[in-house]
C-alpha positions in Angstrom: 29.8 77.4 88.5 27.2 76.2 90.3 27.0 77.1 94.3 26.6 74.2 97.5 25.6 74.4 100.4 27.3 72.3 103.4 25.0 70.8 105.8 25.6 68.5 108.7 23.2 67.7 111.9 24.0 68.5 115.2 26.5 65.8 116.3 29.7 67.4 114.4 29.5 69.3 117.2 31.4 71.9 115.4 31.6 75.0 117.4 32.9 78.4 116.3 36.7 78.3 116.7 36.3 75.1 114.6 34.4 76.6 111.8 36.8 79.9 111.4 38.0 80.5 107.7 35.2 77.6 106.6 32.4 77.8 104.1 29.2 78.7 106.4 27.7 75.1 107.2 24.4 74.6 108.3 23.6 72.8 111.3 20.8 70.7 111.7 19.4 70.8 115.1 18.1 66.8 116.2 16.1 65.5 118.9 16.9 63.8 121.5 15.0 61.7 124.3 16.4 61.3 128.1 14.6 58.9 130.0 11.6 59.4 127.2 11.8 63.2 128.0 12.3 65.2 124.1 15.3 67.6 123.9 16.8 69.6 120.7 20.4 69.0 120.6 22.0 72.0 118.4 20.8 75.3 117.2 18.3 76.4 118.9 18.1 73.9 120.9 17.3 73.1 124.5 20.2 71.6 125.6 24.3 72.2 125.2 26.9 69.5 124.3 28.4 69.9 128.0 25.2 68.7 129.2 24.4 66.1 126.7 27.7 64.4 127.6 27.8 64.8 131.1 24.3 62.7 130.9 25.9 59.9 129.0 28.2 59.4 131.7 24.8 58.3 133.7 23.3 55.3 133.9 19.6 57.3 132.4 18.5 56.2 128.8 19.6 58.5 125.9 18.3 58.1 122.2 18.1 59.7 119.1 15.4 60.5 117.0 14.7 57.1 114.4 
């Protein structure tokens, strides 16, 4: 039987109580820009989800990396 690996990036925003009694999945940490400033979103990363959302209730310019 061959083995897998589960990844995803950073915006599953699964956390730890969500990922009891799973598989281990790797999470991808991304970039993100905030008015043109570059953040990592995930593990690792320079900035939490409580954050990150709390920003996109502003009127400031959020992108991902592409």
């Amino acid at each position: 039987m061959n083995e897998y690996q589960i990844f995803t990036d950073a915006t599953a925003d699964l956390n730890e109580e969500l990922m009891k009694g799973l598989p281990e999945v790797k999470i991808i940490p991304m970039e993100i820009r905030i008015d043109q400033t570059p953040y990592i979103y995930g593990p690792g990363g320079n900035i939490d989800h409580e954050l990150f959302y709390s920003i996109l209730d502003t009127q400031k310019e959020v992108m991902t990396s592409g």
